[in-house]
mmCIF file of the C-alpha atoms, coordinates in Angstrom:
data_MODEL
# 
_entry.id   MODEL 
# 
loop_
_atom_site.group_PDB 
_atom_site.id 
_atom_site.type_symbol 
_atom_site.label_atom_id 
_atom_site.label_alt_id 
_atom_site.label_comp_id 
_atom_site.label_asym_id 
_atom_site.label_entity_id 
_atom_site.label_seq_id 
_atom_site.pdbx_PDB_ins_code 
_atom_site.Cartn_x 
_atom_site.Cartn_y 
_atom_site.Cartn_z 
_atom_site.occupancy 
_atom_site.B_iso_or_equiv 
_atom_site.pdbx_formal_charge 
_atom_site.auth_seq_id 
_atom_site.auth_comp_id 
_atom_site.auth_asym_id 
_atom_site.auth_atom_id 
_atom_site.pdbx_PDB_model_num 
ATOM 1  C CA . UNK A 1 1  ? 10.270 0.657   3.707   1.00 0.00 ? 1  UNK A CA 1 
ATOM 2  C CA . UNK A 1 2  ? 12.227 2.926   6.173   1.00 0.00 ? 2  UNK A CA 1 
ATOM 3  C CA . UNK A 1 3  ? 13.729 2.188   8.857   1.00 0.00 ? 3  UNK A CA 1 
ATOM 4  C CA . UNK A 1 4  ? 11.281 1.799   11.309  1.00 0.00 ? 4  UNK A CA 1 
ATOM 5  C CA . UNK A 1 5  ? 8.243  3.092   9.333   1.00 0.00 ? 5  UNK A CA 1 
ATOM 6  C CA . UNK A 1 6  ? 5.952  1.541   5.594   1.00 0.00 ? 6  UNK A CA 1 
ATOM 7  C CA . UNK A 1 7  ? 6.511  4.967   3.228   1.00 0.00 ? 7  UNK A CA 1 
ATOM 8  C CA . UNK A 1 8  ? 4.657  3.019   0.161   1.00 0.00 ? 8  UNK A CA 1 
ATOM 9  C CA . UNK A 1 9  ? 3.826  0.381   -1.952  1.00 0.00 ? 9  UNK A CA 1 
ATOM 10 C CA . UNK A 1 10 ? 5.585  -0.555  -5.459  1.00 0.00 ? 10 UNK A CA 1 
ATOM 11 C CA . UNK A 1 11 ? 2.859  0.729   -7.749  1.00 0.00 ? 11 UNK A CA 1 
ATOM 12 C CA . UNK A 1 12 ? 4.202  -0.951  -10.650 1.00 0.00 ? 12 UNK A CA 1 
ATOM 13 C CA . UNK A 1 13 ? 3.855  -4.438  -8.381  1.00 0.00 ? 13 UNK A CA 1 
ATOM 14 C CA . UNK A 1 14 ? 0.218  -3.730  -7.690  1.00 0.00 ? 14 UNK A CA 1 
ATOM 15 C CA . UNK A 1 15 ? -0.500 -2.212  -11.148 1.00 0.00 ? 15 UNK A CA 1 
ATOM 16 C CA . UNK A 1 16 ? 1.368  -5.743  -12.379 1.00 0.00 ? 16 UNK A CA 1 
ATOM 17 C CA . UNK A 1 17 ? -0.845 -7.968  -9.909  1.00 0.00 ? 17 UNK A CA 1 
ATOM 18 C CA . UNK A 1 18 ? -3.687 -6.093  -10.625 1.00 0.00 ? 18 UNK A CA 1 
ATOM 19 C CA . UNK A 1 19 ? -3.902 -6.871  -14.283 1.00 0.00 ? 19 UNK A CA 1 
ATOM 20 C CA . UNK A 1 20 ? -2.846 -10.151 -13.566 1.00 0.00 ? 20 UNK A CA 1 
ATOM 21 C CA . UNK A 1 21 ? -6.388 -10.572 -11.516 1.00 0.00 ? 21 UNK A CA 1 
ATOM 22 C CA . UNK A 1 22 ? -8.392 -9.331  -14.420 1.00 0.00 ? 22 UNK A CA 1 
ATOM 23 C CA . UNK A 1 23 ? -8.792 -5.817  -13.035 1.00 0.00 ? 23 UNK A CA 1 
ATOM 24 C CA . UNK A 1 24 ? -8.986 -2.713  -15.313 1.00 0.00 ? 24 UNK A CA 1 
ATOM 25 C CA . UNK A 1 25 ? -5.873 -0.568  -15.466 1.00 0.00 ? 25 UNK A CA 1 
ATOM 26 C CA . UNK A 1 26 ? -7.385 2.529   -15.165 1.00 0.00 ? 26 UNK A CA 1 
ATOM 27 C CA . UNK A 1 27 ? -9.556 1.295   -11.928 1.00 0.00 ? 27 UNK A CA 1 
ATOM 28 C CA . UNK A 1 28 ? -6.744 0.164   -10.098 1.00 0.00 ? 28 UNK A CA 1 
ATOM 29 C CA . UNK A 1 29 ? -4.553 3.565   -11.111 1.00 0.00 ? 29 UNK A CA 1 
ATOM 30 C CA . UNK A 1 30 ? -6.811 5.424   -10.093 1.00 0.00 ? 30 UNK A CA 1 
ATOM 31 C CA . UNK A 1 31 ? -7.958 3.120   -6.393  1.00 0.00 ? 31 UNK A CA 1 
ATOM 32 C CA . UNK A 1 32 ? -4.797 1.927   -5.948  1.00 0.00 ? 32 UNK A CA 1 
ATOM 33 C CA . UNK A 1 33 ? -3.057 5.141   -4.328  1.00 0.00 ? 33 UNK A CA 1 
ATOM 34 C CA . UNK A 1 34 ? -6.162 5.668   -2.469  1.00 0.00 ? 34 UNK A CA 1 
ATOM 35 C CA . UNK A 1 35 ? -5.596 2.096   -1.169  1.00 0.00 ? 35 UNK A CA 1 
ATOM 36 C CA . UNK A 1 36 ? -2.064 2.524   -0.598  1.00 0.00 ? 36 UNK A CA 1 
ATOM 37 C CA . UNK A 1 37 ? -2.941 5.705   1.836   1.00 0.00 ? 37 UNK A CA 1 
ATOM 38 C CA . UNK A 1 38 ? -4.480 4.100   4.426   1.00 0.00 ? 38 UNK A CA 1 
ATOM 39 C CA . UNK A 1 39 ? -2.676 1.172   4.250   1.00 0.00 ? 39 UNK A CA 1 
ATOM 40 C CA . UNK A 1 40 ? 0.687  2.768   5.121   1.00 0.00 ? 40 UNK A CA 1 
ATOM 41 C CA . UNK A 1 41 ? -1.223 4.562   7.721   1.00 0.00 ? 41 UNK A CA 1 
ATOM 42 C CA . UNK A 1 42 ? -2.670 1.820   9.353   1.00 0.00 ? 42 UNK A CA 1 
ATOM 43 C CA . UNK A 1 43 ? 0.387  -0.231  8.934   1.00 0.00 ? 43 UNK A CA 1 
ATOM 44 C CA . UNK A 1 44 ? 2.462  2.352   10.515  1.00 0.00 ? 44 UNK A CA 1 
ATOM 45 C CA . UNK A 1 45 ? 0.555  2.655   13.428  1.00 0.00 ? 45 UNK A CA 1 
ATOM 46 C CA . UNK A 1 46 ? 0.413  -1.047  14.285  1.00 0.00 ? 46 UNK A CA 1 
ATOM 47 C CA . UNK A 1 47 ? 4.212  -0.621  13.986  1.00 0.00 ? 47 UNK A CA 1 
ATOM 48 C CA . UNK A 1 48 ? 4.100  2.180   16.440  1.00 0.00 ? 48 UNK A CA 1 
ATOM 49 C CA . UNK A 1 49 ? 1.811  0.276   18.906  1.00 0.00 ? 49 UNK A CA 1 
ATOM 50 C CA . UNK A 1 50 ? 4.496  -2.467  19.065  1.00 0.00 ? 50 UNK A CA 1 
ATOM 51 C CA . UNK A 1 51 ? 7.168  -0.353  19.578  1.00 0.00 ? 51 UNK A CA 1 
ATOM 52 C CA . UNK A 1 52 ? 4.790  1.608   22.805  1.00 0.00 ? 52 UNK A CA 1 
ATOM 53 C CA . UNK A 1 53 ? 3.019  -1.514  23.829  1.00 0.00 ? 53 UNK A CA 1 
# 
Protein backbone atom coordinates (compact mmCIF):
# COMPACT_ATOMS: atom_id res chain seq x y z
CA UNK A 1 0.00 0.00 0.00
CA UNK A 2 0.96 3.68 -0.78
CA UNK A 3 0.24 6.34 0.78
CA UNK A 4 -3.06 7.12 -0.03
CA UNK A 5 -3.62 4.54 -2.82
CA UNK A 6 -3.81 -0.11 -2.90
CA UNK A 7 -0.69 -0.68 -5.66
CA UNK A 8 -1.11 -4.70 -5.13
CA UNK A 9 -1.60 -7.70 -3.44
CA UNK A 10 1.25 -10.11 -1.91
CA UNK A 11 1.09 -12.82 -4.55
CA UNK A 12 3.00 -15.16 -2.58
CA UNK A 13 0.06 -14.60 0.33
CA UNK A 14 -2.66 -15.44 -2.13
CA UNK A 15 -0.63 -18.13 -3.99
CA UNK A 16 -0.03 -19.47 -0.07
CA UNK A 17 -3.91 -19.17 0.80
CA UNK A 18 -4.80 -20.43 -2.32
CA UNK A 19 -3.23 -23.81 -1.96
CA UNK A 20 -4.20 -23.82 1.42
CA UNK A 21 -8.08 -23.88 0.04
CA UNK A 22 -7.39 -26.78 -2.22
CA UNK A 23 -7.03 -24.65 -5.35
CA UNK A 24 -4.63 -25.59 -8.21
CA UNK A 25 -1.42 -23.59 -8.42
CA UNK A 26 -1.43 -23.01 -11.83
CA UNK A 27 -5.31 -21.72 -11.74
CA UNK A 28 -4.76 -19.31 -9.21
CA UNK A 29 -1.23 -18.02 -11.02
CA UNK A 30 -2.67 -17.59 -13.72
CA UNK A 31 -6.51 -15.82 -12.16
CA UNK A 32 -4.96 -14.41 -9.47
CA UNK A 33 -3.30 -11.21 -11.21
CA UNK A 34 -6.37 -10.91 -13.18
CA UNK A 35 -8.14 -10.76 -9.77
CA UNK A 36 -5.74 -8.54 -8.26
CA UNK A 37 -6.44 -5.88 -11.29
CA UNK A 38 -9.65 -4.97 -10.59
CA UNK A 39 -9.44 -5.26 -7.16
CA UNK A 40 -6.85 -2.48 -6.72
CA UNK A 41 -8.96 -0.61 -9.10
CA UNK A 42 -12.03 -0.82 -7.43
CA UNK A 43 -10.42 -0.46 -4.12
CA UNK A 44 -8.76 2.64 -5.15
CA UNK A 45 -11.64 4.29 -6.24
CA UNK A 46 -13.73 3.71 -3.11
CA UNK A 47 -10.65 5.33 -1.51
CA UNK A 48 -10.96 8.23 -3.82
CA UNK A 49 -14.77 8.60 -3.26
CA UNK A 50 -14.03 9.04 0.48
CA UNK A 51 -11.53 11.38 0.11
CA UNK A 52 -14.26 13.62 -2.63
CA UNK A 53 -17.38 12.63 -0.84
Amino acid sequence: MAPGAVIGWDMGAALSLAGGLGVNALIAAELLPEIEAVMVRKLNEQMEGRRNG
